[in-house]
C-alpha positions as CSV (number, residue, x, y, z in Angstrom):
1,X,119.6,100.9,129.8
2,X,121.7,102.8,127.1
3,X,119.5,104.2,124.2
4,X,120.7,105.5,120.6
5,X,119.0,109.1,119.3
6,X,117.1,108.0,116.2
7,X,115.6,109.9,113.6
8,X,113.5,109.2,110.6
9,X,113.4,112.3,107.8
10,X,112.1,112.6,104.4
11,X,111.8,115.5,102.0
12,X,108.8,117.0,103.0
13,X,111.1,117.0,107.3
14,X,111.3,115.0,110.1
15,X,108.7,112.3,110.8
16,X,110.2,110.4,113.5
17,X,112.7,111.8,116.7
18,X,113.2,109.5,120.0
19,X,115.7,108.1,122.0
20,X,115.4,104.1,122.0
21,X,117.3,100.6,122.9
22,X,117.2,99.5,119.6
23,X,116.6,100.1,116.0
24,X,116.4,97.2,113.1
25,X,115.1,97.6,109.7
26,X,115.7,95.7,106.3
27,X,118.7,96.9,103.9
28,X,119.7,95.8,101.2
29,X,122.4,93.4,102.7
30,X,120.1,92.1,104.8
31,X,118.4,92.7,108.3
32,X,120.2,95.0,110.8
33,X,120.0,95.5,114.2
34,X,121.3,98.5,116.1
35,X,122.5,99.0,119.3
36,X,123.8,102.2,120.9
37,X,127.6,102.0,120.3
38,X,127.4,100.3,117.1
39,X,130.3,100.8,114.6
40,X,130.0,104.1,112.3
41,X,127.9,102.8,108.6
42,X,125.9,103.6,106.0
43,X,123.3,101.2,103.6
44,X,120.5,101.6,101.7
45,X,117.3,100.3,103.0
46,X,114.3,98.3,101.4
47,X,111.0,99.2,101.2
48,X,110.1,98.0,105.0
49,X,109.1,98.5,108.4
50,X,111.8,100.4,110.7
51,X,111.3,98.9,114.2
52,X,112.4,101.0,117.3
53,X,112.4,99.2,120.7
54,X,112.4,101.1,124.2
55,X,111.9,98.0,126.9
56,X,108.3,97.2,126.0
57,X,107.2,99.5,123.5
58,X,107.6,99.3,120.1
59,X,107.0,102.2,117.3
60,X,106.7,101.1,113.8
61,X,107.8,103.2,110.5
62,X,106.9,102.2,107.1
63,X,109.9,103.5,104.8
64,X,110.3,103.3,101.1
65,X,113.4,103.0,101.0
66,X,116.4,105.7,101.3
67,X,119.4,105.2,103.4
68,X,120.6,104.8,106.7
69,X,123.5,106.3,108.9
70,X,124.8,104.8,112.0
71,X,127.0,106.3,114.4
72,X,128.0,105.2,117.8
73,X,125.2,107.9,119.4
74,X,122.6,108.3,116.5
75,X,121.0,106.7,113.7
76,X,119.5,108.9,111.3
77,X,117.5,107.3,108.2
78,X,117.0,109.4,104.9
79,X,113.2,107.5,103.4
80,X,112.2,108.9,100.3
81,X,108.8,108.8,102.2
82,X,108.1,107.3,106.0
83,X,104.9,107.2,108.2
84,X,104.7,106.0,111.4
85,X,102.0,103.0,112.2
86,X,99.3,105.8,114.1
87,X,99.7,108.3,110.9
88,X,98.9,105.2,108.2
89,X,95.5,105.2,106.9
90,X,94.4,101.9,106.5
91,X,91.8,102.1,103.9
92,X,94.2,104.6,101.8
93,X,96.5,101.9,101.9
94,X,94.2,99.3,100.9
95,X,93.1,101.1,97.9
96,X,96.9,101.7,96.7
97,X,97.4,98.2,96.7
98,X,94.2,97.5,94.7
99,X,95.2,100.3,92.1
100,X,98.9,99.1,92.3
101,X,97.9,95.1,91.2
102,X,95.4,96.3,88.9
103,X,98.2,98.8,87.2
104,X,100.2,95.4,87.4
105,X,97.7,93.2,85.5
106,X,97.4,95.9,82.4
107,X,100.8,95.7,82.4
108,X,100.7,92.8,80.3
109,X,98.4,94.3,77.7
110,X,99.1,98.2,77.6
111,X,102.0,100.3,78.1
112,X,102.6,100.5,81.9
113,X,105.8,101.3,84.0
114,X,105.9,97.7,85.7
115,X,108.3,99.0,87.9
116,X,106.9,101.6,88.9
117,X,103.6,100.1,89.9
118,X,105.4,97.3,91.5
119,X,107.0,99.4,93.9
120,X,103.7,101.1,94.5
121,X,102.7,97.6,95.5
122,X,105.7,97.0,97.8
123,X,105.0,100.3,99.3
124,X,101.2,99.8,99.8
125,X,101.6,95.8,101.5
126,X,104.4,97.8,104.1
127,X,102.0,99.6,105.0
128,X,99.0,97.1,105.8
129,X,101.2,95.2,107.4
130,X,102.3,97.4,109.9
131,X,98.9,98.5,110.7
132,X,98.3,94.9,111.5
133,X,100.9,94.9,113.6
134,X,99.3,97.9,116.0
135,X,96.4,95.8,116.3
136,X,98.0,93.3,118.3
């Protein structure tokens, strides 16, 4: 079967690098899927989970957003920070969503960047949930 190079880099340099079948993520159109050959574009993603296929196995990256370029032999996604599901500490991530919703309900009642802890949130639930997902 035809496969698409992928890779997955932030900042801090490259987390992911494989050739796979398929790629799909969440932008901020909507869900994509990517098959090698697919027409040359660009999006920004959503905070999500970046699933690459090759026949039965699966990888899983948690993103926090950035972009994504397609070309007909390559995606490459830009995160402003990415871990793949066996690097994601589970307890770590736990504790970032505790500290994230607690940052969230003094929000009402002091002066704290809702934004900013709400994305903390977003970030911290994309990761539990993909380290659900290597569970199974």
């Amino acid at each position: 079967m035809k496969t698409i190079n992928v890779s997955v880099v932030t900042p801090d340099g490259p987390v992911y690098e494989s050739d796979v079948e398929m790629v799909s993520t969440k932008a901020l159109s909507g869900e994509l899927g990517i098959l090698p050959g697919h027409i040359p574009m660009v999006a920004p993603l959503q905070v999500g989970v970046v699933r690459l296929k090759n026949g039965s196995q699966q990888d899983l990256v948690a993103v926090s957003g950035g972009f994504l370029e397609v070309r007909p032999d390559k995606v490459t996604i830009l995160a402003q920070s990415a871990e793949k599901s066996s690097d994601i500490d589970a307890e770590r991530a736990l504790r970032a969503k505790e500290r994230a919703e607690q940052r969230l309900r003094e929000a009402q009642a002091a002066n704290v960047d809702f934004k900013r802890a709400e994305l903390a949130l977003q970030r911290a639930i994309n990761r539990l949930s993909i380290v659900e997902k290597r569970h199974f």
